[in-house]
Structure formats: structure tokens, C-alpha cells
N, C-alpha and C positions, 0 to 999 in steps of 0.2 A: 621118635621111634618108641620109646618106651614106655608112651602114655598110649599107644595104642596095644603096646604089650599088656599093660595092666588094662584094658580096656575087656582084652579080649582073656585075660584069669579072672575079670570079675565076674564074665558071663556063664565061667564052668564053676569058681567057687561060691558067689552069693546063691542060696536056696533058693528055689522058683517058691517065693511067696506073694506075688506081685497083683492079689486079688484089688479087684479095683476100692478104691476109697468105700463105698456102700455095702461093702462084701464084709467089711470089719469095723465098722464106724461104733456098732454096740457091743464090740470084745469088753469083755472085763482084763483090766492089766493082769498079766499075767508075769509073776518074776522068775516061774525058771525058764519061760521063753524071751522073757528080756536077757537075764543071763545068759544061756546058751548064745542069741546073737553076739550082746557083746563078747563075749568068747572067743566067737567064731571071728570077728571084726578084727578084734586086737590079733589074734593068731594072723589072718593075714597081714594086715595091715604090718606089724613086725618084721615077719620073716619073709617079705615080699623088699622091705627094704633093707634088712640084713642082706637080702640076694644082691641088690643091686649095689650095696655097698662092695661086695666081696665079686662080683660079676663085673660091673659096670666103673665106680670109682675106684677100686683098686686099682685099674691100671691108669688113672690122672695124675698127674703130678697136683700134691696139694699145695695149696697154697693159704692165705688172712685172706679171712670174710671179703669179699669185695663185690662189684654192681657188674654187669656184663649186657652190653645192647646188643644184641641179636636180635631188632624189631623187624628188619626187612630182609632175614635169612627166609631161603625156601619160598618168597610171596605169602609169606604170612602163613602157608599150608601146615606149618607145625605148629602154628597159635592156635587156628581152628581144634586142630589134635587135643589143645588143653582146653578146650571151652568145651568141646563132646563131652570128653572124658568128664572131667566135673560135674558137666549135668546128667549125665547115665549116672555117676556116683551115686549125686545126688539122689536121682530118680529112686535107685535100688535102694538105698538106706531109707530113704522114705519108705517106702514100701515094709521094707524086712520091719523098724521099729513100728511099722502100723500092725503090722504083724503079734507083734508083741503086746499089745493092748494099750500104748498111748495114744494121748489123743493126738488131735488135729496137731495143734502147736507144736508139740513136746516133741512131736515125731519129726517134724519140720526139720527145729532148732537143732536136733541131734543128728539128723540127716548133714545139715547144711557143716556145723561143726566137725562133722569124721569128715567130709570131703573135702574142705579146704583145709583145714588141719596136715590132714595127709598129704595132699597136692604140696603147700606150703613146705614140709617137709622137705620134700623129695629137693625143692625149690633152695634150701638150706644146705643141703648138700653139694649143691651145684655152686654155690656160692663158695664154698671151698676148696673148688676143682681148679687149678691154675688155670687151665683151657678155656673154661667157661666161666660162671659165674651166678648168683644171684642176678635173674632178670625180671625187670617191670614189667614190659611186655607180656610177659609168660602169667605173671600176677594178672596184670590186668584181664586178658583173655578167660582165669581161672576164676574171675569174678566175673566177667560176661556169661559164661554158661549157669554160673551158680542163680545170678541174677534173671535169665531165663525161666529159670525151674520155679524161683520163686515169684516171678511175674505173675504167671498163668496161674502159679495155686493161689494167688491171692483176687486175680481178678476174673478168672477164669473157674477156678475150681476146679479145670483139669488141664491137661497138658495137649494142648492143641496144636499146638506148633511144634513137631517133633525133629529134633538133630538127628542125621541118620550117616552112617558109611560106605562106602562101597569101595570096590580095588578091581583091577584089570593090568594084565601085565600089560608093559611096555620094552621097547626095544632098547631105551636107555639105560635100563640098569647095567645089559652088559657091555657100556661103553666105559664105566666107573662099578664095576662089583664091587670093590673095596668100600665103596661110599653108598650104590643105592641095592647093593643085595647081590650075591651069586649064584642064590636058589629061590626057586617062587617064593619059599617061608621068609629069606631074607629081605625079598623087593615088598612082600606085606609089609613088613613093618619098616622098610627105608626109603624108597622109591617114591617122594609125592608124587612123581609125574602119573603114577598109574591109582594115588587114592584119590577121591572124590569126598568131597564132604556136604549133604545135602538138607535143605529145611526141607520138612514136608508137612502138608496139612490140608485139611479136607475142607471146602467151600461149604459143605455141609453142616458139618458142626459150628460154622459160624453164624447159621441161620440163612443160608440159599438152601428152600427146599428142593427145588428140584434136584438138586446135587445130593449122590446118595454119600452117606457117613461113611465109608468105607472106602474112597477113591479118595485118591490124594492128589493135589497139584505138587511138585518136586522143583526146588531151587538149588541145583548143586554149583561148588566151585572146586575146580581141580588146575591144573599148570601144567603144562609140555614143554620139554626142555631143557630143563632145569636140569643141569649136572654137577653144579657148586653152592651152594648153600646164597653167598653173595656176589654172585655173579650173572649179570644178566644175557651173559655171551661166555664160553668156556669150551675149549675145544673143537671152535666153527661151529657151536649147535648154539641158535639163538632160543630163548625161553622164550615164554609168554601166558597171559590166561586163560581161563576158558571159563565162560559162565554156562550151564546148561538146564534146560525147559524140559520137565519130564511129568511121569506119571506115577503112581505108587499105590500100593494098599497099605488101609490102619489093620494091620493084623490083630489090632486089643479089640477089633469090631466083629470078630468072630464071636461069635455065641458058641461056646462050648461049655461041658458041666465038671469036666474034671479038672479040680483045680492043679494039676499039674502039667498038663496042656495050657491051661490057662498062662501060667508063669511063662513056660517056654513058647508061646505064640509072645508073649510080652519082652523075651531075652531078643529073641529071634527079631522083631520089630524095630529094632535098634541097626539094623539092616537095609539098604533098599534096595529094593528089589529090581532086577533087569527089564525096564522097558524102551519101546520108542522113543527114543529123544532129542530134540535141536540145542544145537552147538553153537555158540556165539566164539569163536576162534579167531583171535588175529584177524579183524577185520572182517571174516567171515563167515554164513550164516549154513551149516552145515546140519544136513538130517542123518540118523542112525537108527537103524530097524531094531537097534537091539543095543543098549550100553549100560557096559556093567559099571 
């Protein structure tokens, strides 16, 4: 829940500066817009987990550092949550320090260090919450997305293979409110059964020409059922997967001149979009005219 909370504060406080790589490749460094970002980084990055300190673990009982497996809570749908998250991190801090006039590298290295840094954080905290703990799984995951981001920039020189999110309510939150949400805002960010977590990317960009750069094949995975974290049956409702076959748009394949538009077609693309799609469900092979 709360890596998609920060998911969705990083989209209203990081600055739409998200020009692509060629758009700033001949910046000269600039140090009061390095300053200003870090500024702005450390300000959130602080008092985002001050919040959750005084929000979230103030009500844990604490406890000594210790390990905590929660690998096979939820079907993994909250591990996914930390692999997003870090490579959207990722993605933005790339961006913003390219912003700033580092190079290629520099911007990388400093990307990759505030994102896991931070994640890791958060991760150190939980390790002192008697309930929970310092988890590997969650580590591991946080280095799956990181490792994403830096795949494609290094062999790719762009990010071809985009993580993306979506949500649709479902009828299970209000059998457990207390656990997946009492109001739409709470089932966003509790209810796996209603998020989806999707790869998307375009056959185009990988050289099918016929395929135009702008349409995307979409791989999501979401779960139905689910009303206990470790449980694969909980109050007569059985759980299960769902893998689902969709379509998408690269909205960064818009041509637009204002670089502020630009940013927020690129915030906004971290999203996907409502299309047709087939359901691979519990054994069966299900179409949807429309799924969010």
C-alpha cells in the first residue's frame, strides 16, 4: 500500500522535466538547478518518511532489527508494487538530474542511489516494526525494477519495456474494509484484487516495421480473491491469478512542443490505459470489451 502511495506523491511532486535523453544531452551543468533538485529530493524524500514514521509506524509495536518473509503474501502483487515503484523512481530521478546538466552516467549513478537508498530506508524501518520486519523478498523485488531501468539504458538506450498500473474496483474490499479499503481511495491503494500490474511495449520499437511505435502489446498480472494476505482460501472465497493479453499506447510517442505537456504525457504514461483484453483466469480463457 504505501509504495503505491509514494508512487502516486511522486507523480504530483517530481517536476515535469522528463525531456527525452536528446532533448538535453548538450546541457551545460548547471549547479543552481542541481541544487534546487537536490533540495527538492531531500525535502521530500525527509518528510515523506517523517510522515510515515508518525502515520504509519507509530502505531507498531517496535521491536530489534530482525528479518521478516513475507515472500508469498498477496501472490507476490505487493512485490510487483516495489519493482514499479523503484523503476518509476528510477526513471524520474534520471530524468530530473538529466535535467540538471549531468551526463549520461552521473545522472544514472545518482538516479539509481536516491532510489534504492530511499526504498532501502523505508525497508529499515519495517525491520524495527515488531509485526513486520526487514524483508528480502521486498529487497529483492527493489532491485528487479532497478535492474529493469538499468538494463534497457544500457543495452537499449531507452526504455522499451515500460511497467505500467492500473485499478478497478472490486466487490471484495467490502467483504474485509478493515484490510482491503472502505472507500474507492482506500481499495487504490489496499485491494490487490482490483490493481493490475502491466509490462508494456511496442513491437515497433524493437524493429517490426510494420508495427507502428505508438501501440503497445500489454502483459498484466492482477489476483481475485485474495482477502488475507497468506491465505489461499479465507472466508469461502478461493483466490487465484489472472494473467491478462492487452493493448496500450506509448504516450512519450506523441510529438508535442511544449515541454510541459511533454512531462505530463510522460507522468501520465506510467498508467495504462483501458483497452480490449483476454483473461487467462482459473483455467479460463475470458474476453473483456474494456478493462481497467
Amino acid at each position: 500500500m504505501r509504495f503505491i502511495l509514494l508512487f502516486f506523491t511522486l507523480l504530483v511532486c517530481v517536476p515535469f522535466k522528463a525531456q527525452k535523453e536528446k532533448d538535453t544531452q548538450e546541457n551545460i551543468f548547471s549547479s543552481r538547478r542541481f541544487t534546487l533538485a537536490t533540495t527538492g529530493v531531500g525535502l521530500i524524500s525527509i518528510g515523506s518518511i517523517y510522515g510515515l514514521q508518525k502515520v504509519w509506524y507509530a502505531e507498531e509495536n517496535q521491536s530489534s532489527f530482525h528479518l521478516f518473509n513475507d515472500s508469498k503474501n498477496w501472490m507476490q502483487m505487493d512485490k510487483m508494487g516495489h519493482a514499479f515503484t523503484v523503476y518509476q523512481l528510477t526513471r524520474s530521478m534520471k530524468h530530473l538530474y538529466n535535467w540538471t546538466g549531468l551526463n549520461h552516467k552521473k545522472s544514472l549513478y545518482t538516479a539509481v542511489s536516491i532510489s534504492m537508498g530511499y526504498l532501502t530506508a523505508i525497508e529499515i524501518l519495517d525491520g524495527f516494526s515488531e509485526d513486520w520486519g526487514f524483508s528480502m523478498s521486498d529487497l529483492a523485488f527493489n532491485t528487479l525494477g532497478m535492474g529493469l531501468f538499468i538494463f534497457q539504458d544500457h543495452y537499449f538506450s531507452s526504455q522499451i519495456f515500460k511497467p505500467k498500473f492500473s485499478f478497478h474496483q472490486t466487490r471484495f474490499a467490502a467483504l474485509r474494509p478493515d484490510v482491503l479499503g472502505s472507500n474507492p481511495i482506500e481499495a487504490l491503494l489496499k485491494d490487490y484484487n482490483g490493481q493490475t500490474y502491466w509490462l508494456s511495449f511496442s513491437p515497433g520499437q524493437l524493429g517490426v516495421k510494420q508495427w507502428p511505435n505508438w501501440l503497445m502489446l500489454s502483459l498484466g498480472h492482477s489476483i481475485r480473491g485474495r482477502l488475507k494476505g497468506d491465505a489461499n482460501s479465507f472466508g469461502g472465497v478461493d483466490s487465484h491469478r489472472e494473467l491478462i493479453l492487452s493493448l496500450d499506447i506509448d504516450l512519450s510517442q506523441i510529438n508535442v512542443k511544449s515541454k510541459f505537456l511533454k512531462g505530463f504525457l510522460e507522468a501520465l504514461n506510467t498508467l495504462k490505459l483501458p483497452f480490449p483484453s483476454i483473461l487467462f483466469s482459473n483455467g479460463k480463457v475470458i474476453a473483456r470489451p474494456l478493462y481497467f
